[in-house]
N, C-alpha and C positions, 0 to 999 in steps of 0.2 A: 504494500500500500504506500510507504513511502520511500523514497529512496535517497541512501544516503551520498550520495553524488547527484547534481544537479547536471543533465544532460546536456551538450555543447547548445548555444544558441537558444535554449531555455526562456522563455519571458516568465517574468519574477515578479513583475509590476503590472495593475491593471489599467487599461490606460481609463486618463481621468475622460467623464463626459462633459460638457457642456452644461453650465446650469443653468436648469429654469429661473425665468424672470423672477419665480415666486420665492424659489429659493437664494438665488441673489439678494432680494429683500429683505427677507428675514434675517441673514448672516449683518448685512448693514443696520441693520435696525437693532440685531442687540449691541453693537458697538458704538452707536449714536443715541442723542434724541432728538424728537422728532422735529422737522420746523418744517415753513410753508413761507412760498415766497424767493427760496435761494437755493442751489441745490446742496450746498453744501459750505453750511457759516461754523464755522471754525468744530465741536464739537455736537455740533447738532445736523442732521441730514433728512431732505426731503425723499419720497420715494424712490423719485431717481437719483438721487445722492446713495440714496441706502443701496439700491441696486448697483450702483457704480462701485461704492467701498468691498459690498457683499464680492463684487470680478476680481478688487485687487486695483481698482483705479481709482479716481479723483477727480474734480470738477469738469475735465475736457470731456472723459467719458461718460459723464452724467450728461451734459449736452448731448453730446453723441445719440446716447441713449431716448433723449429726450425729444430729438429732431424725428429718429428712426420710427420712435413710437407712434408718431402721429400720424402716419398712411397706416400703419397698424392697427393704430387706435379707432380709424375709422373704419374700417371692418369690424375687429370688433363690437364695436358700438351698436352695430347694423347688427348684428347678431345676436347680442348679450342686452344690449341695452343703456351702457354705462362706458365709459371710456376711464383709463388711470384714471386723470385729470381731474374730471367730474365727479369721480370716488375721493381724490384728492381734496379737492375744493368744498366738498360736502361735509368733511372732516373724519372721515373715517382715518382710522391708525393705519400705518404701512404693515401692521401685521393682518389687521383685514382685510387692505386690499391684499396683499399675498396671498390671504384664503381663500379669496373670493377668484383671485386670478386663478391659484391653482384647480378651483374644483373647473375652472375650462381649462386644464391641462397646457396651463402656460406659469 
């Protein structure tokens, strides 16, 4: 069952996947709190702030994030009802929109 030599050319690591938006969130959001208005003011991050810190990045990529979203957003929206933005603006936590994102599998 196991062996104790590791066969030539063996992969030992699994590669990492890609995280979901929802989960980005949440990784940023316990490492902040929350604000609205900026994506990211000094120890405090808005949801794309929090999704930006959650990758490993920082304000450029929260814009990034934030431009990308919005052809996104608008599907979305067309489908679900709601856009970040407008879950944003309404004041829900970046952990509810996480949940809320995640239960449509983003």
């Amino acid at each position: 069952m196991f062996l104790d030599e590791k066969p030539q050319g063996e992969v030992t690591v699994t590669p990492a996947r890609p995280l979901k938006l929802s989960e980005a969130i949440r990784i940023g959001a316990q490492r902040t709190e929350q604000c609205r208005g900026h994506y990211i003011d000094g120890d405090r991050a808005c949801v794309y702030g929090a999704a930006a810190i959650g990758m490993g990045g920082g304000v450029e990529l929260a814009g990034l994030l934030h431009v990308r979203s919005i052809e996104e957003n608008r599907a979305f929206t067309r489908v679900h009802g709601r856009g970040i933005m407008l879950a944003n603006d309404a004041g829900m936590s970046r952990e509810q929109i996480a949940d809320w994102l995640e239960e449509h599998g983003w």
